[in-house]
C-alpha positions as CSV (number, residue, x, y, z in Angstrom):
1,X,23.7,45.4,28.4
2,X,20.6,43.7,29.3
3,X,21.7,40.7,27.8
4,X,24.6,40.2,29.5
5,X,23.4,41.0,32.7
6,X,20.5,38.1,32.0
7,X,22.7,36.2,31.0
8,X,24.7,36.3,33.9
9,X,21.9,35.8,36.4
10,X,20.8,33.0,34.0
11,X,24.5,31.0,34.9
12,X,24.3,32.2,38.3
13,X,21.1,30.5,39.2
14,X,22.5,27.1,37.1
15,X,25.7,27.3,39.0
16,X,23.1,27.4,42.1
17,X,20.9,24.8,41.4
18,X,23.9,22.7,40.3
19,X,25.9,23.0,43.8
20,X,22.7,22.4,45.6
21,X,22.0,19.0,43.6
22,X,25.1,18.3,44.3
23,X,25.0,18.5,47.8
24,X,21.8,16.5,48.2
25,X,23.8,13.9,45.9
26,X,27.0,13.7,48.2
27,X,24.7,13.2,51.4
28,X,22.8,10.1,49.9
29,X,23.7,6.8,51.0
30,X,23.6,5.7,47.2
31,X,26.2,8.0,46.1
32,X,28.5,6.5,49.0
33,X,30.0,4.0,46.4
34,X,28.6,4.3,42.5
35,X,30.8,1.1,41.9
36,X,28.8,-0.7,43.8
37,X,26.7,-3.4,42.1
38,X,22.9,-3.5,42.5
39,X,21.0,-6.4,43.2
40,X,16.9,-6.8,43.7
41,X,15.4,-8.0,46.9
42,X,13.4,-11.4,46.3
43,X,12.6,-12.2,49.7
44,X,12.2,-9.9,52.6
45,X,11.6,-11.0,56.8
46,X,10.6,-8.4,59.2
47,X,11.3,-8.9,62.9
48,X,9.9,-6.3,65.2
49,X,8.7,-6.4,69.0
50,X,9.5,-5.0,72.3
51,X,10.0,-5.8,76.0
52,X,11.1,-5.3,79.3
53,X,13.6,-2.5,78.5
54,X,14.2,-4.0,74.8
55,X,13.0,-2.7,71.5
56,X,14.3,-4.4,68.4
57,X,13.7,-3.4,64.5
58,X,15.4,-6.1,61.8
59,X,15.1,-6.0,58.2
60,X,16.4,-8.5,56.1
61,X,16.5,-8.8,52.3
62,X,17.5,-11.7,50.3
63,X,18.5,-11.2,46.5
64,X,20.2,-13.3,44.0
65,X,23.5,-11.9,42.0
66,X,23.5,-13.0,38.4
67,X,26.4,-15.4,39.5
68,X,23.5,-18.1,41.0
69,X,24.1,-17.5,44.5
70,X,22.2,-16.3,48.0
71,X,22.9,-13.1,49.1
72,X,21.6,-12.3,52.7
73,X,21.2,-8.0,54.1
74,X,20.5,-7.5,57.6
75,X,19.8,-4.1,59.2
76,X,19.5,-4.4,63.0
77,X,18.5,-1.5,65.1
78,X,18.1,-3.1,68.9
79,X,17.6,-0.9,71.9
80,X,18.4,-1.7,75.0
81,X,17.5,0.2,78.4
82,X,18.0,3.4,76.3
83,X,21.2,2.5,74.2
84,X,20.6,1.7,70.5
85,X,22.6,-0.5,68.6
86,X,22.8,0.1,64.6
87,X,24.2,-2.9,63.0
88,X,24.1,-3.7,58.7
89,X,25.1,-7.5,58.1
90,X,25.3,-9.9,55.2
91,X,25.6,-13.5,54.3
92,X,26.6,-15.1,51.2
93,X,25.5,-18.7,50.3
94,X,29.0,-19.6,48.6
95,X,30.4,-19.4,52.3
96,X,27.1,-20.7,54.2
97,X,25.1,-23.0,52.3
98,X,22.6,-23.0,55.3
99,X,21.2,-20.0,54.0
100,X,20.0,-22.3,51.3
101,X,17.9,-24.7,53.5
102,X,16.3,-21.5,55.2
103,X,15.5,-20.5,51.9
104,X,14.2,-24.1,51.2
105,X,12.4,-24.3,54.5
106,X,9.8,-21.6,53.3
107,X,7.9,-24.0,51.6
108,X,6.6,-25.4,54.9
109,X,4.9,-22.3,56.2
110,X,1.3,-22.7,55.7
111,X,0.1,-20.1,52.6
112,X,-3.9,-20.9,53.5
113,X,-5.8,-17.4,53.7
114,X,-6.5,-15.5,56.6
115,X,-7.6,-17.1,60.0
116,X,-11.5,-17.6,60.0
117,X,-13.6,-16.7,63.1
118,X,-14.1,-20.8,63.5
119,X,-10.3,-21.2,63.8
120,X,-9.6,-18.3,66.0
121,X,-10.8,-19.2,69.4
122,X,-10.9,-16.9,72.3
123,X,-7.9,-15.5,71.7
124,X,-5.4,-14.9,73.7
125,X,-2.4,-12.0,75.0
126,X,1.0,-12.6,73.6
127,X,4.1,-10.3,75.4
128,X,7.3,-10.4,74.5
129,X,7.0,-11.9,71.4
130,X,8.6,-11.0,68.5
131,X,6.0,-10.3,64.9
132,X,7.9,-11.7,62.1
133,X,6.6,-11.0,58.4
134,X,7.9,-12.5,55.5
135,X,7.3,-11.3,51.6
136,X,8.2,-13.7,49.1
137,X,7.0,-14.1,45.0
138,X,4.1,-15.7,44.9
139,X,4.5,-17.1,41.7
140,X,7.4,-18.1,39.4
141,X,7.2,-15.1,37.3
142,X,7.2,-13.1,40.1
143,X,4.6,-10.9,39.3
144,X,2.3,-11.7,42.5
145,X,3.9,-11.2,46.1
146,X,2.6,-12.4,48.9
147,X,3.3,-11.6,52.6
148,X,3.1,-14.3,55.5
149,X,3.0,-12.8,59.2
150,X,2.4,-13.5,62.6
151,X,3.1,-13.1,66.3
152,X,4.0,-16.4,68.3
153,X,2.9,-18.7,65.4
154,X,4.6,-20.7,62.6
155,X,6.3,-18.0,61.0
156,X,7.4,-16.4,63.7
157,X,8.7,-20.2,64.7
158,X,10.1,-20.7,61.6
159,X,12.3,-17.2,61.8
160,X,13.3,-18.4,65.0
161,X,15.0,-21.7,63.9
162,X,16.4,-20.2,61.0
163,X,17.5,-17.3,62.5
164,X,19.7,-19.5,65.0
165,X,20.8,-21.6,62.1
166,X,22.3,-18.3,60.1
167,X,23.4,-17.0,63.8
168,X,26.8,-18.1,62.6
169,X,27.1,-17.2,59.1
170,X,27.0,-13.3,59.5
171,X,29.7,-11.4,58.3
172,X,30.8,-7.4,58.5
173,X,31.4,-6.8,54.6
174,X,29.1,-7.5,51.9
175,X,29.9,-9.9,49.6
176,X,31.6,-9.2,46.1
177,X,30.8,-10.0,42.8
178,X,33.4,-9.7,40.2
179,X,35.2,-7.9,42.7
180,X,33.0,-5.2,43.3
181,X,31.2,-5.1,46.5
182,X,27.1,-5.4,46.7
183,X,25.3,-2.3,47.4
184,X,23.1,-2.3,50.5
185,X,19.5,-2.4,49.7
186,X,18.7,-1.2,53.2
């Protein structure tokens, strides 16, 4: 009888751990859609900063199907005098080929080192701007990363222009590829 009574609780706690795996499974954001084909970020821009009753948060990650082209993720989350806005966006290069000459625009963003005390100046107080940080290879095997950031300077210029470039090009659904939608990396 003993046996069978182990055995029992034995299945029981299985059937337990089971149904609460599965639970935690069903409530992540992966699980939403397993068809879903997975891509890896390449490049990734950062836009955060804050105002007079404004706080904004953007991510965006670009990654390249094996098909050859761009692919574009944006994760907004903007609020405004108390009301936040959540918005997850996406821009494929087949449909906007300026996405391309952002891309190829990163190659005039000065890579020198870090500001030395002889180049810094006084310094001054920047408000309302917005820091912009973008992570790119660093190398063509991809092995080295490096990360270019600042606040009211050239990469936060740069974003600026480019961003107002892509302004157009966003779009609601991610892209497919062979008929199966990307899965957000964000």
């Amino acid at each position: 009888m003993p046996r069978e009574r182990t055995s029992t609780w034995c299945d029981m706690k299985l059937l337990n751990i089971i149904a609460v795996s599965s639970v935690f499974l069903a409530a992540s954001p992966a699980h939403a859609d397993l068809n879903a084909v997975q891509t890896t970020p390449i490049y990734r821009i950062t836009e955060e900063g804050d105002g007079v009753g404004i706080v904004f948060d953007r991510v965006i990650v670009i990654t390249r199907p094996e098909d050859g082209r761009w692919v574009a993720e944006r994760r907004r989350q903007d609020v405004v005098m108390g009301k936040t806005k959540h918005v997850q966006d996406w821009i494929d290069s087949r449909a906007c080929p300026r996405l391309l000459e952002v891309l190829a625009s990163l190659s005039t963003l000065a890579k020198n080192g870090v500001l030395t005390p002889d180049r810094a100046g006084v310094g001054s107080l920047i408000l309302d701007v917005p820091t912009v940080s973008v992570t790119g290879p660093a190398s063509v095997d991809g092995e080295t990363e490096i990360t270019l950031s600042d606040t009211g300077g050239a990469v936060a210029d740069w974003w600026m222009r480019s961003s107002e470039m892509l302004k157009p090009c966003w779009q609601a659904d991610p892209p497919k590829f062979g008929g199966v939608p990307l899965r957000p990396q964000l």
